[in-house]
C-alpha positions in Angstrom: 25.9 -6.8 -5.0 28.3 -9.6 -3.7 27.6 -12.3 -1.6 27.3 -10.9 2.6 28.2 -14.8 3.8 26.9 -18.1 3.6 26.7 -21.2 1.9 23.1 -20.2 0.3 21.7 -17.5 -1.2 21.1 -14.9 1.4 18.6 -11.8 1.7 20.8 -9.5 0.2 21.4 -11.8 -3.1 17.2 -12.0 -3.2 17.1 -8.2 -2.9 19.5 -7.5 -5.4 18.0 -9.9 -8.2 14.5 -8.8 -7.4 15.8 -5.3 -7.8 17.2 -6.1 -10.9 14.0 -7.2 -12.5 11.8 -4.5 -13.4 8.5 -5.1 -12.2 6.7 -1.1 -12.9 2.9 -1.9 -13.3 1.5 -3.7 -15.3 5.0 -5.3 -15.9 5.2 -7.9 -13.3 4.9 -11.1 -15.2 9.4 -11.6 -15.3 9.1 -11.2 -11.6 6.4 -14.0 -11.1 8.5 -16.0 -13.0 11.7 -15.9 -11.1 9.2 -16.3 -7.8 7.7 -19.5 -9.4 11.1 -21.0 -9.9 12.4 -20.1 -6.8 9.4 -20.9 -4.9 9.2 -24.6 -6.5 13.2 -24.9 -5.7 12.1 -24.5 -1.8 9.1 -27.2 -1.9 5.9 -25.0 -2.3 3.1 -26.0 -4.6 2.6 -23.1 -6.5 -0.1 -21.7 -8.1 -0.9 -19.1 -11.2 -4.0 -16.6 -10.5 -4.5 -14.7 -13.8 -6.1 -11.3 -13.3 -4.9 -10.0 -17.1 -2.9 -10.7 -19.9 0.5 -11.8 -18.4 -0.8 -10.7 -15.4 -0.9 -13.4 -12.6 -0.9 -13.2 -8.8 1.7 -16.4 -7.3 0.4 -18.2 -4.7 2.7 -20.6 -2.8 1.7 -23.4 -0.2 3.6 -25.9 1.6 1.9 -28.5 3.4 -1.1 -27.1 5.4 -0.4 -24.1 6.8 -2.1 -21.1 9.2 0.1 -18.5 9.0 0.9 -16.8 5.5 3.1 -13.7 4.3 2.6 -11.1 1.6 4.0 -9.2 -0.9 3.5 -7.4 -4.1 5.3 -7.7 -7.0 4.6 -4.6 -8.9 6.4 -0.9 -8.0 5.5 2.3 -9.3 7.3 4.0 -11.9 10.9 6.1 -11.9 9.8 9.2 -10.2 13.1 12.2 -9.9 16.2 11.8 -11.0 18.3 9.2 -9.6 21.3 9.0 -9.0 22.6 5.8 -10.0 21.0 2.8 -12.4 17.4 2.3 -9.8 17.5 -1.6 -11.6 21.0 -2.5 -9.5 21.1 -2.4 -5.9 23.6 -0.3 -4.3 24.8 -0.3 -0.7 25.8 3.1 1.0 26.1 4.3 4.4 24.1 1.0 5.7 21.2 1.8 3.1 20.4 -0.2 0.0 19.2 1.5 -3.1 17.6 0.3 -6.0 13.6 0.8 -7.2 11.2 -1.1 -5.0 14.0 -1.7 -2.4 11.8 -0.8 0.2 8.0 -0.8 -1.0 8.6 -3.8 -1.2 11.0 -5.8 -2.5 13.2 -5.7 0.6 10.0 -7.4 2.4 9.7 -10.2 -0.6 13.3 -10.9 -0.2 13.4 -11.4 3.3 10.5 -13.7 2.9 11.9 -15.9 0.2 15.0 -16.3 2.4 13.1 -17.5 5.3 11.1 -19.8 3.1 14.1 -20.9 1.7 15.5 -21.8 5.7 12.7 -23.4 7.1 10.2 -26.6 6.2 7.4 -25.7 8.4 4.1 -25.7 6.4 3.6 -22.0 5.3 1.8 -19.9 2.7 3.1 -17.8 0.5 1.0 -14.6 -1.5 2.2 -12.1 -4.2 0.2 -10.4 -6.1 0.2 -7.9 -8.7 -1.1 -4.0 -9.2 -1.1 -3.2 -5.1 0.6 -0.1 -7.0 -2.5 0.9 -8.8 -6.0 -0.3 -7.9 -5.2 -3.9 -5.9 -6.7 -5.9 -9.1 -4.7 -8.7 -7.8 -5.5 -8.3 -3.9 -8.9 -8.3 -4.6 -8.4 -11.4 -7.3 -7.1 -13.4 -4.8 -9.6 -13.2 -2.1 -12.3 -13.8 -4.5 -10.7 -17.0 -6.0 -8.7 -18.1 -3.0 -10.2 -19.6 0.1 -8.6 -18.2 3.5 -10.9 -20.5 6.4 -7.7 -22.1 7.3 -5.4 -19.3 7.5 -5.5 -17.7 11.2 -2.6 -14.8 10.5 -1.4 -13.0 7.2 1.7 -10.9 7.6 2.7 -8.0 5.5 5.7 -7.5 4.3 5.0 -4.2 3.6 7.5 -1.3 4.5 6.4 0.6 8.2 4.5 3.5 7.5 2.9 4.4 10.7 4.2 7.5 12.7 6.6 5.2 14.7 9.3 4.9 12.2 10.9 2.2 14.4 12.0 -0.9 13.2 10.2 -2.9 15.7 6.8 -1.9 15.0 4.3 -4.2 14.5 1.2 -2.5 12.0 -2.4 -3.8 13.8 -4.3 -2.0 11.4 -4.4 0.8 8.7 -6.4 3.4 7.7 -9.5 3.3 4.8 -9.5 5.7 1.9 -12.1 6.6 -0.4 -12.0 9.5 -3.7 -15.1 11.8 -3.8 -16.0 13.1 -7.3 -17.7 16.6 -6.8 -19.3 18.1 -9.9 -20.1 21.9 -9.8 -22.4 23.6 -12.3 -23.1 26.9 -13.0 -23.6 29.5 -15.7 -21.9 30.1 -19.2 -21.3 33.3 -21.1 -19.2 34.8 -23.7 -15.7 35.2 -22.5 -15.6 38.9 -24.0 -18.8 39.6 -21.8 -16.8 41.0 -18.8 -19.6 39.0 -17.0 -18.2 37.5 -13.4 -18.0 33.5 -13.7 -19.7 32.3 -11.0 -18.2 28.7 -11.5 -14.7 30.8 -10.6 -15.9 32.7 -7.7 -17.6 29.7 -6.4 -14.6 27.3 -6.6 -12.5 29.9 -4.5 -15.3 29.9 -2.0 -15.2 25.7 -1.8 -11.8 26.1 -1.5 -11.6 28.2 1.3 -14.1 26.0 3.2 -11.8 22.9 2.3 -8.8 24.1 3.7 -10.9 24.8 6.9 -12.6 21.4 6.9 -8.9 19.7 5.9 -7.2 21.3 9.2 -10.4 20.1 11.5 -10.0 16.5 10.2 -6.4 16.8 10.8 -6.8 18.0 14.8 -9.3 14.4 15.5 -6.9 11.7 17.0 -8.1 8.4 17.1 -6.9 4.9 17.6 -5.9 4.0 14.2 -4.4 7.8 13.4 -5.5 10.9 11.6 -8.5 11.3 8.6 -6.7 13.5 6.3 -8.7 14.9 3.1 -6.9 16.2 0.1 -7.7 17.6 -3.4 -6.3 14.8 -5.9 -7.5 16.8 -9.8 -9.6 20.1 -10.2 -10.5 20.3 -13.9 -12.7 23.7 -15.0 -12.2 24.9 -19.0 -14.0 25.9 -21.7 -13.6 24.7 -25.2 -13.8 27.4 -27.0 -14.2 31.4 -26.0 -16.6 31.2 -23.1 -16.8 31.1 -19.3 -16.8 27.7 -18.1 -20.1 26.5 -16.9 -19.0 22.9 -15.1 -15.6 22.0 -12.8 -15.1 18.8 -11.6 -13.1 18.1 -8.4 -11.4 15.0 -6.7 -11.3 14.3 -3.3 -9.2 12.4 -1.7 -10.0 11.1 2.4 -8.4 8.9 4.4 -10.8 7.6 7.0 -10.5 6.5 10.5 -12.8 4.9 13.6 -16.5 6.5 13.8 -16.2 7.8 9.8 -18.1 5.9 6.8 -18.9 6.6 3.5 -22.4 8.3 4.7 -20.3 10.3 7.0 -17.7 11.4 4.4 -20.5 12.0 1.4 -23.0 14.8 4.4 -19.5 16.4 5.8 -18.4 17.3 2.2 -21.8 17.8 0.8 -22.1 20.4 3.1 -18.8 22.2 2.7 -19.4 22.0 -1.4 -23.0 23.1 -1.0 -21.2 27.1 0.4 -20.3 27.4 -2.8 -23.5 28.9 -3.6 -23.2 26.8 -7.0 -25.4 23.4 -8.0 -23.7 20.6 -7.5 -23.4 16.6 -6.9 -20.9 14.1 -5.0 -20.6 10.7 -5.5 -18.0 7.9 -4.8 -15.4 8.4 -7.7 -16.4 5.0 -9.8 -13.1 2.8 -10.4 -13.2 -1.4 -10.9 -12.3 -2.3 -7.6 -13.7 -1.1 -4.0 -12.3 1.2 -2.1 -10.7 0.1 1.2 -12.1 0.6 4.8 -10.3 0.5 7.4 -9.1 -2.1 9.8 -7.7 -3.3 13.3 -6.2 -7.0 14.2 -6.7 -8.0 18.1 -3.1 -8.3 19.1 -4.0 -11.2 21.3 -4.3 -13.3 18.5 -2.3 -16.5 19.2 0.0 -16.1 16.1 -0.2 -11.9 16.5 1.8 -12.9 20.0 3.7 -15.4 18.3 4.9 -12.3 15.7 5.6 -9.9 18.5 7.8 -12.5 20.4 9.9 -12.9 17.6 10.1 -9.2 17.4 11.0 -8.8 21.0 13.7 -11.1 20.8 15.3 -9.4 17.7 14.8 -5.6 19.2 14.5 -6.4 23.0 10.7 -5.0 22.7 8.1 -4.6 20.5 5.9 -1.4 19.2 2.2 -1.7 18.1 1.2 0.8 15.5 -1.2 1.6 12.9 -0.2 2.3 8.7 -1.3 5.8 7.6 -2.0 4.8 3.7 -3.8 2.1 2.6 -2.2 -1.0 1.1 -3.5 -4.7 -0.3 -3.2 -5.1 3.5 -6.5 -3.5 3.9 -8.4 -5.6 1.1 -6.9 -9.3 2.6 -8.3 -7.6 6.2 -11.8 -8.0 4.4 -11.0 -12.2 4.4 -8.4 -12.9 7.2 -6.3 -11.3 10.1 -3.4 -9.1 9.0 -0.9 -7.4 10.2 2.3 -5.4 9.0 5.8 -6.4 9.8 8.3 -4.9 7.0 11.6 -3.5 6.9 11.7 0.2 7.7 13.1 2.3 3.9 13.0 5.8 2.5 12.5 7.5 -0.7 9.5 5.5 -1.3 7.8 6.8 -4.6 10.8 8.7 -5.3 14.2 8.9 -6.7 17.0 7.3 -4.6 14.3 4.7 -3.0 16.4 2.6 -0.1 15.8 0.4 2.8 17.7 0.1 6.1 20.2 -3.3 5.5 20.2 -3.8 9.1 16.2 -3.3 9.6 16.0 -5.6 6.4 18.3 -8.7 8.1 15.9 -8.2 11.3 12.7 -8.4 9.4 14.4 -12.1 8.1 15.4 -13.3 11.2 12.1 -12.6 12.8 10.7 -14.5 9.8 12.5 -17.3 9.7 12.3 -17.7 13.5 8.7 -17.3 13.4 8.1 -20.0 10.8 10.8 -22.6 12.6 8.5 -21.9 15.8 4.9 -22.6 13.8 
């Protein structure tokens, strides 16, 4: 990737080293070092937040700022088969390729070069594993004190239903997994005896697929619950008809739903099985998300959507459909989501809009000029 103008380092120079860097979880120590240097370079104080072995979330500061901006480090793995080296960034048809280019290395990038343009005080946050279960997210706002901080901004690529570049993310969704066990009755496997573990899974899973297309039919502020089944596990180890299945749920949760909500509308769908059951919350070392909504009249949420008006000549106001380390900061501080708009994301040939990207920039560096 060759310089696109300039004196300094631009966007497109940022992307294309951070690109370069492989950063799959839980491989993002290299990339918190080249953020450290760069981040010292530009006058931040900068700060190591250990959540593992090599593992450390950066956090930046300069002077004594309100507003801060966020990105995570990590990506996911090489998903597909791509078709050219995912650790160089490639430009084609006004697209830029490369893993992480979008979720969300294009957003880091476009912060570091505003940084790196402005000397307004400003804060700075990337953290590790967003990819996996936010260990650094939730790190962070356990260590780290946000009282003085009125506005975070996510640089996280837009994923609401208005795939527009000028969207503005006030909220996102909340997820949770449900673990459904189901137990029923073993017998030899040459018995010719009827497994009702079997017979009652297809039963569940016709109710499911009835309860998933209800859920998906309730429109609400912040979007669509959605429920999908993430791992079914049912086997015997040796020859005999399986007497326990285990199931996985997956919701996405909107206004008026909680985790008592969730638990009784499942329960009652798994309990036509006709088999003995139980549903908890899936156990994992971090908490599950819930969702959230920012008041766009906060001073610095108007301050945001200016910024984006002058770039696109108006500004949208939607709402992220998956959750993100957006949701866990929400928990602390205001956030919202203003990121470059990309494709491919979790799959081969991952890319973000060039043009979307140098927006997202401007309205960064503008923003922080203005503070």
């Amino acid at each position: 990737m060759k310089r696109s103008g300039g004196d300094i380092m631009d966007v497109l120079m940022y992307l294309s080293e951070l690109v370069s860097i492989n950063s799959v979880f839980p491989n993002e120590c290299s990339l918190a070092e080249y953020l450290e240097q760069k981040l010292e370079e530009f006058g931040f104080d900068v700060e190591r937040q250990y959540v593992g072995r090599r593992r450390y979330n950066v956090i930046a500061k300069r002077g004594n700022p309100n507003v801060a901006f966020y990105g995570h480090m990590d990506t996911v793995p090489l998903y597909g088969k791509w078709s050219a080296d995912p650790f160089e960034l490639k430009e084609k048809n006004g697209r830029l390729y490369g893993l992480g280019s979008a979720d969300m290395k294009g957003g880091i990038a476009a912060i570091l070069s505003s940084f790196q343009k402005t000397k307004k005080d400003v804060m700075g946050i990337f953290c590790v594993d967003e990819e996996n279960i936010s260990l650094g997210a939730n790190e962070c706002i356990k260590k780290h004190s946000f009282e003085k901080i009125k506005l975070l901004i996510s640089a996280e690529p837009n994923d609401s239903p208005i795939q527009k570049p000028n969207t503005v993310l006030l909220g996102r969704r909340g997820r949770i997994v449900l673990r459904v066990e189901f137990t029923g009755k073993s017998a030899h496997g040459a018995s010719f005896k009827k497994s009702n573990i079997t017979s009652g899974l297809r039963r569940f899973l016709e109710y499911f697929e009835k309860y998933s297309c209800r859920l998906n039919r309730k429109k609400t502020t912040i979007g669509t619950p959605n429920a999908f089944i993430s791992a079914i596990n049912c086997e015997a180890t040796s020859l005999s008809i399986p007497e326990k299945a285990v199931i996985d749920i997956d919701r996405h949760f909107v206004l008026g739903e909680n985790r008592k909500t969730i638990l009784e509308e499942v329960a009652g769908i798994v309990k036509k099985s006709g088999l003995n059951f139980s549903v908890a919350v899936k156990e994992r070392e971090t908490p599950y998300s819930d969702y959230f909504i920012t008041d766009k009249s906060n001073k610095y949420v108007k301050m945001l959507a200016n910024e984006v008006s002058a770039a696109y000549g108006d500004v949208n106001y939607s709402y992220g459909r998956s959750v993100a380390d957006d949701n866990v900061f929400s928990r602390v501080v205001n956030v919202v989501g203003f990121g470059p708009v990309g494709g491919n994301i979790h799959s081969s040939d991952e890319f973000v809009d060039k043009k979307s990207l140098l927006n997202v920039e401007r309205v960064y560096t503008n923003l922080i000029k203005n503070l």
